[in-house]
C-alpha positions in Angstrom: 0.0 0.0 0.0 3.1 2.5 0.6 4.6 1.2 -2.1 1.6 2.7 -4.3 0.9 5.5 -3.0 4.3 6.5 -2.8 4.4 5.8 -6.7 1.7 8.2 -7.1 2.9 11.0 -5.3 6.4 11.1 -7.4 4.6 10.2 -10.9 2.1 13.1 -10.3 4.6 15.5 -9.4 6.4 14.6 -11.9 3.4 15.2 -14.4 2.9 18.5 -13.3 5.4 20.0 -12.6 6.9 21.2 -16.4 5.7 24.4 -17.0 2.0 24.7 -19.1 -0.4 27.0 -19.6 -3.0 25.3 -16.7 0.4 25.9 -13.9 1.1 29.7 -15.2 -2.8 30.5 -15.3 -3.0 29.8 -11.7 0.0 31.3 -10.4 -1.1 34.4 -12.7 -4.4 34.7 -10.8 -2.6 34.2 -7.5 -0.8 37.1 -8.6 -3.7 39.3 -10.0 -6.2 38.8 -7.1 -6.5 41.5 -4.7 -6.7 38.4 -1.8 -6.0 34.9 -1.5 -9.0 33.9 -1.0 -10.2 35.5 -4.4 -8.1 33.1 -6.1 -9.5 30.4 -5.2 -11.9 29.9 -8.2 -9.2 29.1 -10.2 -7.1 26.9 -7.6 -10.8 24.4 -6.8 -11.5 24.0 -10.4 -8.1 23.3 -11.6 -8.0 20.9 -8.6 -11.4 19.2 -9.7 -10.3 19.2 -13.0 -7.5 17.3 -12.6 -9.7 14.9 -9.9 -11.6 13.9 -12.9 -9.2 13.5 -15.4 -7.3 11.2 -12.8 -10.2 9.5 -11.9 -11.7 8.6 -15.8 -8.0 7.4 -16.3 -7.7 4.7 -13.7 -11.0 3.6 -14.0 -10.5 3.4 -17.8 -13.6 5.3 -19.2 -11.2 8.1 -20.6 -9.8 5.2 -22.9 -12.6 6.6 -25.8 -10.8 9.3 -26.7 -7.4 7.5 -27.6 -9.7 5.5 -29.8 -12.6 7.6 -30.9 -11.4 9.7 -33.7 -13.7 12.5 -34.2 -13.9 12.3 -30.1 -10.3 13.3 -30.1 -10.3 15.9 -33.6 -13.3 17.9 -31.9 -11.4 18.0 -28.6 -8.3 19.5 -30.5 -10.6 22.1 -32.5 -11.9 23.1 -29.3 -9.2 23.4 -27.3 -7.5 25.5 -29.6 -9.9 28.2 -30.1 -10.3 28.2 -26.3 -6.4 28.9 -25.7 -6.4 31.6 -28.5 -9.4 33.1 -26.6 -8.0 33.1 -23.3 -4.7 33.9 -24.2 -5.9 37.4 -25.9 -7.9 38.3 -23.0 -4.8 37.3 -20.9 -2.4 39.9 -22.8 -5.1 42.4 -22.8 -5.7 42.0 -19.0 -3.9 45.0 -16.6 -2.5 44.9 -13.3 -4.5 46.9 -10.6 -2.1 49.3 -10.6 -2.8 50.6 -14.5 -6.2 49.2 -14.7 -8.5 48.9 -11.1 -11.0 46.4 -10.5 -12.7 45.5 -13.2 -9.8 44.4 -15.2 -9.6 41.5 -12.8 -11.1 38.4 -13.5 -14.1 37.4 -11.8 -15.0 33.9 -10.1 -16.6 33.1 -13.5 -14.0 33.7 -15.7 -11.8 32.5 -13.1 -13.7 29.4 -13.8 -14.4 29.0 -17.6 -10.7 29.5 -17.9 -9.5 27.4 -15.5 -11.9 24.5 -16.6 -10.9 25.2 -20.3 -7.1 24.6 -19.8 -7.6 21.7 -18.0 -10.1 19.6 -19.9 -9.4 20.8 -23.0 -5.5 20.6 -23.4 -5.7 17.0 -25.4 -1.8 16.5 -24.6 -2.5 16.9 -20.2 -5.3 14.5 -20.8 -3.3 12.5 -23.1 -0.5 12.5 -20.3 -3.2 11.6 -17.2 -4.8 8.8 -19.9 -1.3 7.3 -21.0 0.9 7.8 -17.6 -1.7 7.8 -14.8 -3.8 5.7 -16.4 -1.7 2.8 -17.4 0.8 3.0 -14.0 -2.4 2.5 -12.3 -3.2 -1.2 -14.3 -0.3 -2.6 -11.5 -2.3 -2.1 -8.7 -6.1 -3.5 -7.4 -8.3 -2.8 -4.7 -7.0 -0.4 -1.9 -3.5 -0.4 -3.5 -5.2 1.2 -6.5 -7.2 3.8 -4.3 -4.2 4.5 -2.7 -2.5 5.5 -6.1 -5.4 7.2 -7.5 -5.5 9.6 -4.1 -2.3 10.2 -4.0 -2.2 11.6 -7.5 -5.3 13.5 -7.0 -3.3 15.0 -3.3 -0.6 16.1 -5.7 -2.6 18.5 -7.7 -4.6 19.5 -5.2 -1.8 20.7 -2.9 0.3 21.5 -6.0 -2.4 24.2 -7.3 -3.0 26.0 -3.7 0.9 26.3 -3.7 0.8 28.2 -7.0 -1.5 30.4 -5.5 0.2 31.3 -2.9 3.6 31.6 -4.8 1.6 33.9 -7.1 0.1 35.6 -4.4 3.6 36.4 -2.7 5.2 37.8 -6.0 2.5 39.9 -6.5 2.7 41.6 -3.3 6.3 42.5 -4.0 6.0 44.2 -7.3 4.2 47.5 -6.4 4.7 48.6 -9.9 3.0 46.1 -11.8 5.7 45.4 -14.3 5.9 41.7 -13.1 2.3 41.6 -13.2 2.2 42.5 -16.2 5.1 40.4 -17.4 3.6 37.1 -15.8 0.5 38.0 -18.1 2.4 38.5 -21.4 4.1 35.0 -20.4 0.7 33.5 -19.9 -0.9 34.4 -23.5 2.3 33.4 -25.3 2.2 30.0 -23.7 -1.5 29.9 -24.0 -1.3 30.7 -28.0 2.0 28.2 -28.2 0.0 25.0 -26.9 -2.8 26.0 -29.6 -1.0 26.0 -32.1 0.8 23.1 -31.3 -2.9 21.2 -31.3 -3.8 22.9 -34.3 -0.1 21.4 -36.0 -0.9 17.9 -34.8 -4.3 18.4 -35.9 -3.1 18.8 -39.4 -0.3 16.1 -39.9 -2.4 13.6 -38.2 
């Protein structure tokens, strides 16, 4: 049982750790948000997000994208617009400092855009489905429970920690430059990952 969850803790971390546009979306908004507390829109439904892509990977139902082919072009047409979406409104977007209140994102968009990234990256879900998914076919019963919540720890505690990290550099740059900076980096990764779907689309 150790043994397992163990496993799971180093795989998960290991899975989401590189940097991607879901990791520097939440540590934006920790950044952005006037409070901790009004981050945490983004920080649950990343969380969640990941809970269910972990959860449809070990118990195998997530297997019908890998071989449902128009299940897996309409995810990649999706996602791409969505990224391109998100990652204009991201550049767009202001620090406090320049812009006040309402350039903030609100719970909602907080939401949408943290839902969007998550479910419809097809490479993360990919990664959870080939990864997670097949290291979890060693284990049955508890040892399998114990993997699968493990994993699902990993992300949880992984996304508050953003937050917070996010939340610390923000209250050290007064002037909004890094604000800014962190938002610029956000759309260019954003708009990299779609167009990288949109490429694979294409040769595939």
């Amino acid at each position: 049982m150790l043994e397992a969850i163990l496993h799971g803790f180093v795989l998960a971390f290991g899975l989401i750790l590189p940097l991607g546009a879901q990791n520097v979306f939440v540590f934006n908004q920790g950044a952005l948000q006037p409070t901790l507390l009004r981050a945490m829109p983004v920080v649950l439904t990343a969380a969640l997000c990941d809970t269910l892509l972990i959860l449809l990977a070990v118990l195998g139902v997530s297997l019908v994208v890998l071989t449902v082919t128009w299940l897996k072009t309409v995810l990649y047409v999706i996602g791409f617009f969505f990224l391109v979406y998100m990652g204009y409104l991201t550049w767009r977007s202001r620090p406090d400092t320049e812009a006040g209140e309402k350039e903030r994102f609100s719970a909602k968009k907080q939401i949408m855009f943290a839902a969007s990234v998550s479910l419809l990256n097809p490479h993360a879900i990919l990664d959870t489905i080939g990864v997670i998914g097949t290291s979890s076919l060693s284990y049955s019963g508890t040892e399998k429970w114990g993997f699968t919540v493990a994993c699902i720890l990993v992300s949880c505690f992984w996304f508050f920690g953003l937050s917070v990290a996010g939340r610390t550099a923000g209250r050290l740059d007064r002037s909004g430059k890094l604000q800014r900076g962190l938002n610029m980096v956000s759309a260019v990764i954003m708009w990299g990952v779609a167009f990288y779907m949109a490429a694979q689309l294409l040769i595939s």
